[in-house]
C-alpha positions as CSV (number, residue, x, y, z in Angstrom):
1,X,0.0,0.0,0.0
2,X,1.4,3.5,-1.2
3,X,0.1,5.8,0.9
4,X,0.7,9.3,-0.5
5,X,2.4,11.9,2.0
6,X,1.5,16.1,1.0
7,X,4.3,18.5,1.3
8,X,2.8,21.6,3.3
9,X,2.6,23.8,-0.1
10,X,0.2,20.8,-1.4
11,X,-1.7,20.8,1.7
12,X,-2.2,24.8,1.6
13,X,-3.7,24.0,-1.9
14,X,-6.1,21.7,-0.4
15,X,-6.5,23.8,2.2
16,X,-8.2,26.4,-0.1
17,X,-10.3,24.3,-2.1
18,X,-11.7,22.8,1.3
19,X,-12.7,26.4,2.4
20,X,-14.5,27.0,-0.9
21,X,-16.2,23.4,-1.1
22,X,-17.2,24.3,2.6
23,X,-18.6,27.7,0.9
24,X,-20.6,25.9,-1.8
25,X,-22.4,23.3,0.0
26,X,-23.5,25.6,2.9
27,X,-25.1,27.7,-0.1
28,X,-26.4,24.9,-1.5
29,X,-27.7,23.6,2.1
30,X,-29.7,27.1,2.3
31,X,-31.6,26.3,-1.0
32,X,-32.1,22.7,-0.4
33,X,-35.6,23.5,0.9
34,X,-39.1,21.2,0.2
35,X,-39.9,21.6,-3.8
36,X,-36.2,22.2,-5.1
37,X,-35.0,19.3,-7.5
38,X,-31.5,17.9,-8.0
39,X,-31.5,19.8,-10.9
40,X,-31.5,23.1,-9.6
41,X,-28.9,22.0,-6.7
42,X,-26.6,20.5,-9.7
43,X,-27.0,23.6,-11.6
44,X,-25.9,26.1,-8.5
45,X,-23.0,23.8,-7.4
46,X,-21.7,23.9,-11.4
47,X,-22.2,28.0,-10.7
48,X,-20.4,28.4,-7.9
49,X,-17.7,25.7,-9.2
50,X,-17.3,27.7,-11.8
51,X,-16.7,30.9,-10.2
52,X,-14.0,29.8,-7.7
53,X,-12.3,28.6,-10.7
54,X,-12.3,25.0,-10.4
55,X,-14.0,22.1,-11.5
56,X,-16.2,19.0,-10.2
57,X,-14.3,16.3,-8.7
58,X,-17.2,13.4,-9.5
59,X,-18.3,14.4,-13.0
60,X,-16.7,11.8,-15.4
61,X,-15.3,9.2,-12.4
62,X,-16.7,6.5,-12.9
63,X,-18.9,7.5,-15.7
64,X,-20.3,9.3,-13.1
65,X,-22.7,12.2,-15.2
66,X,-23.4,14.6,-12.4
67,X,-21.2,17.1,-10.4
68,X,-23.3,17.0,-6.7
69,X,-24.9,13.5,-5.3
70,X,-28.1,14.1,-3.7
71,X,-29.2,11.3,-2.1
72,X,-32.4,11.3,-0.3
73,X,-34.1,9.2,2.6
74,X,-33.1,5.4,2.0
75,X,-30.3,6.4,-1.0
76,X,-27.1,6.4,1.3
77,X,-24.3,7.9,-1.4
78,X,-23.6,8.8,-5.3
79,X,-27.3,9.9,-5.9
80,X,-28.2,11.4,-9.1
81,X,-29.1,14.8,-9.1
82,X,-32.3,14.6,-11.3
83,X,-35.0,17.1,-12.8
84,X,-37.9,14.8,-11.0
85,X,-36.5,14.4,-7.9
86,X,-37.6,17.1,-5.7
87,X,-37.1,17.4,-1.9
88,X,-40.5,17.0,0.3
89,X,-41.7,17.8,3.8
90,X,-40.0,15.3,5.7
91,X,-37.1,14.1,3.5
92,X,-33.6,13.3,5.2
93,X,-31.0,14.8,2.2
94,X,-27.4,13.8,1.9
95,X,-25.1,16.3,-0.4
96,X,-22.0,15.0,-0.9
97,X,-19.7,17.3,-3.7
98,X,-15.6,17.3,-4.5
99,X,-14.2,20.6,-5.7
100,X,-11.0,20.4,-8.1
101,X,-8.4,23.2,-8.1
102,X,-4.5,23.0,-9.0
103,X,-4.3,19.9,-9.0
104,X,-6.0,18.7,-6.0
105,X,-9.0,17.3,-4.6
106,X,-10.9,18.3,-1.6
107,X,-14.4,15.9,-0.6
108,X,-17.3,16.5,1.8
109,X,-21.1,15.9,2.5
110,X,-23.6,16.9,5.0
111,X,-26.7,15.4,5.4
112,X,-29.9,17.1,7.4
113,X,-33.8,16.4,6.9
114,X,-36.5,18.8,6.4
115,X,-39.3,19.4,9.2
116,X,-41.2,18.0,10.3
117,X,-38.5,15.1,11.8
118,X,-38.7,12.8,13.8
119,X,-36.7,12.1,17.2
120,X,-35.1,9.1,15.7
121,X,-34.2,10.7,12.3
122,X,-32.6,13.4,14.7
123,X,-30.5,10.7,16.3
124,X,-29.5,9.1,13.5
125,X,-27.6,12.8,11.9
126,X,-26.1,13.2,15.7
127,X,-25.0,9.8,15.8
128,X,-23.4,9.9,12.3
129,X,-22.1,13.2,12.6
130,X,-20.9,12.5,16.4
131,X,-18.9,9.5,14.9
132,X,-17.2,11.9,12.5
133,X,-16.3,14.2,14.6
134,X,-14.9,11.8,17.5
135,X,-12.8,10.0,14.9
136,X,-10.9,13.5,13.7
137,X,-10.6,14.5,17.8
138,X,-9.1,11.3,17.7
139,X,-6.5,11.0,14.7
140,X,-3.1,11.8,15.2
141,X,0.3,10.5,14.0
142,X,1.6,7.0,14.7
143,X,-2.3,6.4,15.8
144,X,-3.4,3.0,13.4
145,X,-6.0,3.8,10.7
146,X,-8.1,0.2,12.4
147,X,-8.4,2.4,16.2
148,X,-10.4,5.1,14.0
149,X,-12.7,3.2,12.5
150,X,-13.2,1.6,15.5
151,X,-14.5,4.5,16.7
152,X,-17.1,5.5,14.2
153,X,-18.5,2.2,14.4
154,X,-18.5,1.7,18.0
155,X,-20.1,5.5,18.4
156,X,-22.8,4.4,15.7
157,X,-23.7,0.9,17.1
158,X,-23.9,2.5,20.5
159,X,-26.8,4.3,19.4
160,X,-28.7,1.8,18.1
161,X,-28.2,2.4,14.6
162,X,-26.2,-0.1,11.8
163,X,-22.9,1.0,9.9
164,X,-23.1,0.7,6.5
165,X,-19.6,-1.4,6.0
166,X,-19.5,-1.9,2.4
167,X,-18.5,1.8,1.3
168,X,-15.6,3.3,2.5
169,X,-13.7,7.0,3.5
170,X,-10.3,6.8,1.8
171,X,-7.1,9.1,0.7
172,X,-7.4,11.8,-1.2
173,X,-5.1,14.8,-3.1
174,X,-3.9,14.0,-6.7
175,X,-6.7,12.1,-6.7
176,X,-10.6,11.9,-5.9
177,X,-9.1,8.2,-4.3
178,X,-6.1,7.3,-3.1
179,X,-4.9,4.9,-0.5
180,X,-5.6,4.0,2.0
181,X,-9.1,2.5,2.5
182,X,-10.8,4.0,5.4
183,X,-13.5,1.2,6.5
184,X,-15.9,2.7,9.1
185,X,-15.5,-0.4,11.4
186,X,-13.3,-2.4,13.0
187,X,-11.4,-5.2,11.0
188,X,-9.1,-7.8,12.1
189,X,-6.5,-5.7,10.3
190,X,-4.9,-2.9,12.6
191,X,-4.3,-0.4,9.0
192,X,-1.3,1.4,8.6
193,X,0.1,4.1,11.5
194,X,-1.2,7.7,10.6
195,X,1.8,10.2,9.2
196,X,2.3,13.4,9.3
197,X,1.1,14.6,5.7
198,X,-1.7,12.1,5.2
199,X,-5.2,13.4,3.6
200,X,-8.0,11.3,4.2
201,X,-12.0,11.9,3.7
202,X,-13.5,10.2,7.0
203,X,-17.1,9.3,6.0
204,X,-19.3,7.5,8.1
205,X,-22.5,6.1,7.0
206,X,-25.4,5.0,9.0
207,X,-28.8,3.6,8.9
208,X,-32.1,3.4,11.1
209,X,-32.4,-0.6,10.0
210,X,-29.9,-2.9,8.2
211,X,-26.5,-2.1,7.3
212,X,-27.1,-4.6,4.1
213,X,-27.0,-2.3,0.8
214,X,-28.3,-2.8,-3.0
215,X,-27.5,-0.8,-5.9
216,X,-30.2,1.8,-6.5
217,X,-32.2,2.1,-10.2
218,X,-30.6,5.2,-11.5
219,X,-27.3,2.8,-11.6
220,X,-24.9,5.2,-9.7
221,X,-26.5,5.0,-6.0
222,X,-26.6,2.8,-3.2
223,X,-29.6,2.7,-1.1
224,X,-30.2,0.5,2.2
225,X,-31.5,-2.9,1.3
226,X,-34.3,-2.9,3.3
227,X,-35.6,0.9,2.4
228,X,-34.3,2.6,6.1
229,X,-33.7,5.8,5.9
230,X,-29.8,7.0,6.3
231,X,-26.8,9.8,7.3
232,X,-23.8,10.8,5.6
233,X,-21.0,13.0,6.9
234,X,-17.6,13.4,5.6
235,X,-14.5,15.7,5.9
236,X,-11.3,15.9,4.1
237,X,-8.0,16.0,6.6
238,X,-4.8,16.3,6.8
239,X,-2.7,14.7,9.5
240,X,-0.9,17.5,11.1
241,X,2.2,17.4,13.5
242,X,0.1,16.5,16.6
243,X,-2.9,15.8,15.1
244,X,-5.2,16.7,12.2
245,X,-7.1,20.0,10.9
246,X,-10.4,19.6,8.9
247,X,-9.9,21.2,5.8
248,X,-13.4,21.5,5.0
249,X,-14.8,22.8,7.9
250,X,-18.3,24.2,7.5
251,X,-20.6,25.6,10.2
């Protein structure tokens, strides 16, 4: 496994295009309201894209078509952003978007559900995002990759809620992927020991039933097998001296 290590000009690169991803998906959060479609969300993250002067991380990986995935309710990730899909009273939304800039990558989602919600849908985003946010407090160097997914699963599971173990964080910079995996539970394999200069997304994924997944029918998502609703979050990092910093920290 070649895990690939920034120099601190690379990371300042990264650094920027996390601030402006952070930018765009907290504008596209504020629109993201009951009766707006994927394709008015696609359209104002290819805007804003545009204007900061880079381009979409996802459009063309994969075949992928779109720039944003907008996942809804029981879709977990990669989403198509579609004219007839419109947001309604109730929905749980997961917008996940990479920006592209000087040669580097920067990858984040957010997910939040539109009133009225219930209790349990509530503790489903705070146990998802709570399991992303303990695994950053807790990265630091010579800390194995195996302890922090231990911790996003153990922080879901305590809940009551299932981690969805077939998709993964991983490495990113050059690339939208790059080594290392980053499962969000714990293996029999310890991972490789956290360096100074590492870039990971962390992205924990979580449902209210199973943790089994299918392929959804627009050929690009994943939804929960047994139609649960579910939570996204993700952050790109870099692994700092003695610890990390979120380089796409939105409020």
């Amino acid at each position: 496994m070649k895990i690939k290590i920034k120099t601190p000009k690379e990371i300042d690169i990264m650094r920027h295009n996390g601030h402006v991803l952070a930018l765009i998906l907290k504008e596209l959060k504020k629109i993201a309201k009951p009766g707006i479609s994927g394709k008015t969300l696609e359209n104002l993250a290819n805007k804003l894209i545009k204007e900061h002067g880079g381009t979409p991380s996802f459009k063309g990986f994969s075949g992928y078509p779109a720039s944003l995935c907008f996942s809804i309710n029981e879709e977990i990730v990669h989403a198509l952003p579609r004219k007839d899909k419109v947001i309604r009273e109730g929905d749980l939304v997961s917008l996940d978007l990479g920006f592209y800039k000087n040669g580097f990558h920067s990858d984040a989602a957010i997910s939040f559900a539109t009133p009225p919600v219930s209790k349990e849908v509530l503790r489903l985003l705070s146990a998802t995002k709570k399991a992303l946010d303990l695994a950053i407090k807790n990265i630091r160097p010579d800390t194995r990759l195996g302890t922090i997914s231990a911790i996003i699963e153990k922080t879901i599971e305590e809940q009551g809620f299932s981690v969805i173990k077939e998709l993964t964080g991983h490495g990113v910079g050059k690339d939208l992927h790059e080594e290392p995996c980053v499962l969000n539970y714990s293996s029999h394999e310890l991972g490789p020991l956290l360096k100074q200069g590492m870039t990971l997304a962390i992205e924990p994924m979580a449902s209210l039933g199973s943790d089994r997944i299918k392929k959804g029918k627009d050929g690009f998502s994943y939804e929960t097998k047994d139609g649960s609703l579910s939570a996204h979050f993700e952050h790109t990092i870099a692994i700092t001296e003695n610890g990390c910093e979120i380089l796409t920290q939105y409020s």
